[in-house]
C-alpha positions in Angstrom: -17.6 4.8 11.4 -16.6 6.4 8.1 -20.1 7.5 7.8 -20.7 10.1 10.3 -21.9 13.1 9.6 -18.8 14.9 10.7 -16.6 12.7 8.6 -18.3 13.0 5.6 -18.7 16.6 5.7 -14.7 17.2 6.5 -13.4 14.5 4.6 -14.8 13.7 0.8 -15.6 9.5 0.4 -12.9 7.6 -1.6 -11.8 4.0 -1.3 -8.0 2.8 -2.5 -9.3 0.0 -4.4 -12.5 -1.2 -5.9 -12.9 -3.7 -3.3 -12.5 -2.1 0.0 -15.9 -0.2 1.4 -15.7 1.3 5.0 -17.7 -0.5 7.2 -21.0 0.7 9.0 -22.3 0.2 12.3 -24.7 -1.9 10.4 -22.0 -4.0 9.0 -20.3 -4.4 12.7 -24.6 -5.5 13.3 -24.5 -8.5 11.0 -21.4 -9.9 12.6 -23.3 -10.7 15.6 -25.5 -13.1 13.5 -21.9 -15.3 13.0 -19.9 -14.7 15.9 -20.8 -14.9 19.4 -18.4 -12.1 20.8 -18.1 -9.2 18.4 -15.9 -6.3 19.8 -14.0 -3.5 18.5 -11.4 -1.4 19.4 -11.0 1.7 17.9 -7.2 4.0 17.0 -6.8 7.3 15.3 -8.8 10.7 15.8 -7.4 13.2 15.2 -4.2 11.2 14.4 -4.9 11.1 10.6 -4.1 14.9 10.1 -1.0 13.4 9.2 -2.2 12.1 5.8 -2.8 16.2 5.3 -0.2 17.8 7.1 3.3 17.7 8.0 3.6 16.5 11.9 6.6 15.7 13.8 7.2 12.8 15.4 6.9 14.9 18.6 3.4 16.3 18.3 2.2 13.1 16.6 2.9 11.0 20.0 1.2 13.4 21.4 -2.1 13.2 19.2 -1.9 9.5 19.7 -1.8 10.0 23.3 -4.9 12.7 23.1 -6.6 10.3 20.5 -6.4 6.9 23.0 -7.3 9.3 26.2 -10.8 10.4 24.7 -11.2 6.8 23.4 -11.0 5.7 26.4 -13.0 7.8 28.2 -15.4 9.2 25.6 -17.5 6.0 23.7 -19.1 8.3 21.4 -15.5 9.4 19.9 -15.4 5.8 18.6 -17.8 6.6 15.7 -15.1 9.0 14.1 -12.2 6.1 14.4 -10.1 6.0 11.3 -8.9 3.0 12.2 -10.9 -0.6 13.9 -9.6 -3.4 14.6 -12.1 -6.4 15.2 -12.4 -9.5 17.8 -14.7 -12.0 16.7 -15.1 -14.9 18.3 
């Protein structure tokens, strides 16, 4: 996810700690050789100008509205997810 194109170009790579690495579609790969089900759903597009800018509450349920329409509808979007939660099963 973190390592689209279009993310790296817009957004520099940084972690918070020295432990945490951003996972790759490769690393959601070797999940399937432990888990059965592996599933993902993805939150925040465009929703993570607010760690930039100054948003109010108004136009950030908004995004979050726009961000979870094209998630929905748009399965290539998914790739520039800030945020993935996991189901494995």
């Amino acid at each position: 996810m973190r390592y689209s194109k279009l993310i790296k170009t817009l957004i520099p790579l940084h972690v918070d700690t020295p432990t945490e690495k951003s996972l790759t579609k490769e690393d959601l790969q070797l999940f399937k050789n432990y888990f059965e089900k592996v599933e993902y759903q993805a939150f925040h597009i465009l929703a993570r100008l607010g760690n930039w800018f100054k948003i109010s509450d108004g136009l950030y349920g908004k995004i979050l509205r726009f961000d979870a329409f094209m998630l929905s509808k748009f399965n290539f979007v998914r790739n520039l997810a800030h945020i993935v939660v996991l189901e494995l099963e």
